[in-house]
C-alpha positions as CSV (number, residue, x, y, z in Angstrom):
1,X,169.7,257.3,104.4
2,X,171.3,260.2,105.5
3,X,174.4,262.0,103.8
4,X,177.2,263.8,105.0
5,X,178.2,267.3,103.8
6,X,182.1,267.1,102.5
7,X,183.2,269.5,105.4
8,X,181.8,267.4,108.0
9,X,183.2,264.3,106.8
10,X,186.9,266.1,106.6
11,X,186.0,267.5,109.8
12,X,185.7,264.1,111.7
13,X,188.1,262.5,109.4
14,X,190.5,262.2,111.7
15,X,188.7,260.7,114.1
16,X,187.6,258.0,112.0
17,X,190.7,257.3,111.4
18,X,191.9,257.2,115.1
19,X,188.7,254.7,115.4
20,X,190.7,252.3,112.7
21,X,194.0,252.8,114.6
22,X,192.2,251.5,117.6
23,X,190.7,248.5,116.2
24,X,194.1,247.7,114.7
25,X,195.6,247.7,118.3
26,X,192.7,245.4,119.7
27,X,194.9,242.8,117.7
28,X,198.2,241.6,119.6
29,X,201.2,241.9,118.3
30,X,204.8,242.6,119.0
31,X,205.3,245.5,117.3
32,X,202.7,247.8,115.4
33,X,203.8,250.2,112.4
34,X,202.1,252.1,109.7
35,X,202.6,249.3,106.9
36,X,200.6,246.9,109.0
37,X,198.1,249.4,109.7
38,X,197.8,250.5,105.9
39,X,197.8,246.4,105.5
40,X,194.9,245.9,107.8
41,X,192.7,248.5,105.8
42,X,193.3,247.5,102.6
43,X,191.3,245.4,100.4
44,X,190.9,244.2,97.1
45,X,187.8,244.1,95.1
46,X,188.4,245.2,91.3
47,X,191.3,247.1,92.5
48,X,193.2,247.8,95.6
49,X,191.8,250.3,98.1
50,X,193.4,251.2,101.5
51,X,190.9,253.1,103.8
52,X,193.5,254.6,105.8
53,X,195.7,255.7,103.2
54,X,196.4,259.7,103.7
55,X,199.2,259.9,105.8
56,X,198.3,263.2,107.6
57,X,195.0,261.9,108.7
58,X,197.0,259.1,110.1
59,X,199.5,261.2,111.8
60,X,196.5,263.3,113.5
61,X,194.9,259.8,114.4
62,X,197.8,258.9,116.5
63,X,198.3,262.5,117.7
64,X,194.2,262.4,118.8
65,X,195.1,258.8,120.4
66,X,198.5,260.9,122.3
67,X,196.8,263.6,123.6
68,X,196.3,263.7,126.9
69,X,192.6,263.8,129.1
70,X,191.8,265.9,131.1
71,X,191.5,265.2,135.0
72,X,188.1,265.1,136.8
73,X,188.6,266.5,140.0
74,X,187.1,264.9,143.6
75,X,184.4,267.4,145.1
């Protein structure tokens, strides 16, 4: 199995983290906020983890997710 050096894995971070944001909006809902994202990422084993937990890396998720694309233009 391959590993992942520690600055590639903070490098793509974010983008893992915009990948969870997505798959929590595949679910509907009425309203979506950062509790029930935290909420959907969290689980309990011995203790209580929450996989999205840094709240800069979730702030750049949802600024990734804002951002706009760019236009292909017709030839």
């Amino acid at each position: 199995m391959a590993t992942m050096d520690k600055q590639t894995f903070l490098n793509l971070a974010p983008e893992y983290y915009m990948l969870a944001l997505c798959e929590h909006l595949q679910y509907p809902r009425n309203y979506y906020t950062e509790a029930s994202w935290r909420k959907a990422f969290t689980f309990q084993d011995h203790e209580e983890y929450c996989y999205v937990e840094n709240a800069a890396l979730r702030a750049e998720a949802v600024r990734l997710m804002a951002k706009p694309v760019g236009r292909v233009s017709a030839a």
